[in-house]
N, C-alpha and C positions, 0 to 999 in steps of 0.2 A: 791507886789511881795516879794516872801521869801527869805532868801538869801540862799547863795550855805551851804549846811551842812557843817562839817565837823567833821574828828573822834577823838574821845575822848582817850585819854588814857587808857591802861587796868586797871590805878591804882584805887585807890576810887576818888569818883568824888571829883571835889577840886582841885585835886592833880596836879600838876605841868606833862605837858606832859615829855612822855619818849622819849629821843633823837633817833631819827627817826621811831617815833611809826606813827599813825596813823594822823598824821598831815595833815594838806589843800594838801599839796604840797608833801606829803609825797612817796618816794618811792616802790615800792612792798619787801618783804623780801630779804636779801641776794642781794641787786642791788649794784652797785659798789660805790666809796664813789664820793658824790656830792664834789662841788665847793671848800666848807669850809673843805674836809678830813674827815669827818666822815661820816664810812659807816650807810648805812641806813638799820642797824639788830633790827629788829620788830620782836618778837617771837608771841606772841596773839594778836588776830586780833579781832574785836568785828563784828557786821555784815556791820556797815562802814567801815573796815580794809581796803578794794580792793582797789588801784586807776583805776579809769575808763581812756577812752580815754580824751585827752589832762588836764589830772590831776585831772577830774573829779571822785568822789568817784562811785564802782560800790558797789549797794547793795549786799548782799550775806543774805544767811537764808530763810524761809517758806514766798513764796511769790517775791522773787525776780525773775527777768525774768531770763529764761537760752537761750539767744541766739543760735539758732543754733540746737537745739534740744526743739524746740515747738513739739509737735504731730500735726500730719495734719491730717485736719477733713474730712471727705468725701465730695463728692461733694452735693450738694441737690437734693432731689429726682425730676426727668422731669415730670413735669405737666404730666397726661395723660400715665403715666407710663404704658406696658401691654395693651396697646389698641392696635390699627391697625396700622403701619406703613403707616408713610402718602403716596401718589402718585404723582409722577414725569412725568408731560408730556416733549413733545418735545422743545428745545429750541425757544423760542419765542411765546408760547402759554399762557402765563397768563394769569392775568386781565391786558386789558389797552396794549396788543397786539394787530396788525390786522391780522386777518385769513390768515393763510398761502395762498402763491398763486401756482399756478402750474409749472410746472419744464419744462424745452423746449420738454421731450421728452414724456408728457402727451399729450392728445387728445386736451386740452382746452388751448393751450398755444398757444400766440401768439407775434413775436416781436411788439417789442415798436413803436409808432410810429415816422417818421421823424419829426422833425421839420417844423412846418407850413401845418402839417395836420390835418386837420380838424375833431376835436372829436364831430361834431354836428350828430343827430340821430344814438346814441347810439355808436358811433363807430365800432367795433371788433365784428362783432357775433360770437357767442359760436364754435368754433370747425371748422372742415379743411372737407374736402370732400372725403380727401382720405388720404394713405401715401406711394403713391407709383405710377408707371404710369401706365396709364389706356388707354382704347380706347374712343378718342373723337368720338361723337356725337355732331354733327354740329346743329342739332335744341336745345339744351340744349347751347352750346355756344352761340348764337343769344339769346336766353330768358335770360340765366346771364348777357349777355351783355347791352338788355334792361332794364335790375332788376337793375344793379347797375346804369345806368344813370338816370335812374327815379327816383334814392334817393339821388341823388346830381346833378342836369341838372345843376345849375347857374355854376361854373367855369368850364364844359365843354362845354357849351355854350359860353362863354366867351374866352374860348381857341381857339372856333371853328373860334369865330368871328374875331381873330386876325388873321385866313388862310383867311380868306373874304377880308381885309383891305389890308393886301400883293395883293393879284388879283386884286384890285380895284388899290392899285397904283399902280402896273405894267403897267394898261390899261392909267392911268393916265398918266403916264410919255409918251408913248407910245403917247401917243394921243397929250400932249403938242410939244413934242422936234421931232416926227416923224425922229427916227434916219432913214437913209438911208445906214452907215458904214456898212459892215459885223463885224467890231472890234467892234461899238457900239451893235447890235444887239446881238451877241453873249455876251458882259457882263454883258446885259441886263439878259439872258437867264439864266447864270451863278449866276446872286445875285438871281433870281428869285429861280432856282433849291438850293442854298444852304440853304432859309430861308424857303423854303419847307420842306428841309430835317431836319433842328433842330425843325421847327412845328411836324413832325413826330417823331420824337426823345422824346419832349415836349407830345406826346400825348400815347407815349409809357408809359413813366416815369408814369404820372398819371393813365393810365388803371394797371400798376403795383403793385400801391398803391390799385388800388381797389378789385386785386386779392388777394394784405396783408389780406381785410377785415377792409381799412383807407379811408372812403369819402376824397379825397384831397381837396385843400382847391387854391385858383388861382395860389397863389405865390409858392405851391409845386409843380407844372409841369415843375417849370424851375430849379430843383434844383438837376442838372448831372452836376458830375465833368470833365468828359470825351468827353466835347464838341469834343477834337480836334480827339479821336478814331469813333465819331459818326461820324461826317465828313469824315473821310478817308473813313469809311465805306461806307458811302452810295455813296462816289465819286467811290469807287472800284466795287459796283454794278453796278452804271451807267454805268460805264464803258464796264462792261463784257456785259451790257445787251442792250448797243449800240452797240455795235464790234458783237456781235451775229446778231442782229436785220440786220445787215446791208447787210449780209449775206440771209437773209432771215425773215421773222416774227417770222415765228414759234419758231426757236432757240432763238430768243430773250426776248417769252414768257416763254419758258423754264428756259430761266436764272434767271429771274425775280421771278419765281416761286418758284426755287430753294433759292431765297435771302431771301424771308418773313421775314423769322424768326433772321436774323440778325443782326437785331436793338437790339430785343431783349437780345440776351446773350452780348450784347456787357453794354447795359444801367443794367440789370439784374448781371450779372457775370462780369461785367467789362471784357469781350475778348476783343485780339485786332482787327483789321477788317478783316484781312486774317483766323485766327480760327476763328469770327465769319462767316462769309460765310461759311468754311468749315463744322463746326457746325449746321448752317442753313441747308445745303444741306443735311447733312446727316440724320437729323431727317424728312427731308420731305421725302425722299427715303426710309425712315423706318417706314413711316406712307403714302406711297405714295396715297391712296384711301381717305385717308379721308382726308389728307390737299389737294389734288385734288377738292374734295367734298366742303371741306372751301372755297377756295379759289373764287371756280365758285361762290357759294351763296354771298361771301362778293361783289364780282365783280356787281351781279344783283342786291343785297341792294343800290349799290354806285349809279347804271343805274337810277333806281328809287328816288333817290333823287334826281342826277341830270333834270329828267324827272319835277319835280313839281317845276321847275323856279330857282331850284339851294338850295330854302329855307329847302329842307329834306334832305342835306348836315347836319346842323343845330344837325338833331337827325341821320343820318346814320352813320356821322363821326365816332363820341364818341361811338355808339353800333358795330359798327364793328372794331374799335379799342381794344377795351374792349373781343372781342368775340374774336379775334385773341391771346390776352395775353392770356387769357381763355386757349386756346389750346395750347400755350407753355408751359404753367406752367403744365397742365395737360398730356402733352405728356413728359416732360421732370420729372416726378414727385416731379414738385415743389407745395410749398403751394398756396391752392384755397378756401377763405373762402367761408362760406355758405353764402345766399343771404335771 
């Protein structure tokens, strides 16, 4: 390592430095007088003359740096200079993106599915049927209705079987305890109407899932948060359609008729039970022929199943479940995927 320079005297070499010349430690010219009193007046400076920062000597002459005033050099010429400016896709299109998907208000979009539905046979077919509401066609709701359970029978099978097992113990209990009470009989009546009604409720939710265009899967039939608005609901039917009935048949078919659609916006839309019935009525009033039309076909599908020993329950259930959502969604112009 060299050691730190220092400057020499202007005298001839040899010579004894001049008091406050160009010294290690030396001052810059005219600086005021150090420690010992004497100023530090240096007239010629040789190109070690300068002191640098903290006493350091600055070079001076041909080839010393000028801080501060270097020239700046251009920048280097861009590769590729004079060609074509490159192109800029959309964000998220590079390499090592996945292809854009579609936006809710394209033709091919569809929501996500819930939880515990079932993405077996492909799930989601491409696209909706319509966007907007339309006139049902009761033979078209019967064929969607069978199109969708013939590509997922096992958990509506399995749903159906759990309305089977309610009947069966009902007769059960019935049969062991042979209530005689009018109090027993009637709560009998009562457990029995309420677990009918969240099975219908239960089989709403999944023919709803099938209109998504989502084979549901067992555990998604049971998955409404609104137990307690399906309940009131279907008590406020019974209700109106008992207190009619009792009056006469007819009024009480009417009522009944007027309710179908009930469940529906109530598990669909979350209404409460008084707007949905009110909602029920008024779309069947405003499609009175063809849910007339519905209606009677679902009634002779059910006849027919009951007819062959109760086992065409089994596949009427689920297709006339299915063909009923079918016509809500479709009358109400909500989404109906393809089949």
């Amino acid at each position: 390592m060299t050691d730190t320079p220092y400057a020499a005297s202007s005298d001839s070499p040899g010579g004894s430095p001049v008091p406050g010349g160009g010294g290690q430690f030396a001052g810059p010219p005219n600086s005021p007088p150090g420690p010992g009193g004497s100023p530090g007046t240096g007239t010629g400076h040789s190109r070690h003359g300068m002191a640098g920062g903290a006493g350091y000597p600055q070079f001076e002459g041909p080839g010393a740096a000028q801080y501060g005033n270097e020239p700046v050099e251009p920048a280097p010429p861009i590769a590729g200079a004079g060609g074509p400016a490159p192109q800029y896709g959309p964000a998220g299109t590079g390499p090592g993106y996945p292809a854009p998907q579609p936006k809710p208000d394209s033709a091919g979009y569809a929501a996500a599915p819930a939880s515990g539905v079932s993405g077996a046979r492909g799930g989601q077919p491409p696209g909706y049927y319509h966007s907007g509401a339309q006139a049902l066609d009761v033979g078209r709701a019967l064929s969607y209705g069978w199109e969708r359970f013939r590509v997922n029978p096992g958990p509506w099978l399995g749903v159906t079987g759990v309305g089977v097992l309610i009947y069966l113990a009902f007769l059960a209990v019935v049969q062991i305890f042979e209530p005689s009470s009018l109090f027993t009989v009637l709560f009998l009546f009562l457990v029995v109407l309420v677990a009918l009604w969240l099975l219908q409720a239960v089989m709403v939710r999944g023919a709803l899932y099938e209109t998504d265009g989502y084979p549901p899967a067992f555990g998604s039939f049971f998955r409404f948060v609104n137990a307690g608005n399906v309940l009131l609901t279907a008590l406020l039917a019974f209700a109106a359609t008992l207190i009619a009935a009792s009056l006469c048949l007819l009024p009480g078919l009417v009522v009944g008729f007027l309710c179908m659609f009930s469940m529906h916006f109530v598990i669909d839309q979350d209404y409460g039970p008084v707007e949905a019935i009110k909602a029920s009525a008024q779309l069947v009033i405003a499609n009175l022929w063809a849910a007339l039309l519905l209606a009677l076909t679902i009634t002779l599908v059910t006849l027919v199943g009951l007819a062959l020993c109760g086992f065409g329950l089994f596949v009427a259930g689920p297709v006339c479940t299915i063909a009923v959502t079918y016509a809500y969604r479709l009358l109400t112009a909500g989404p109906v995927a393809r089949v």
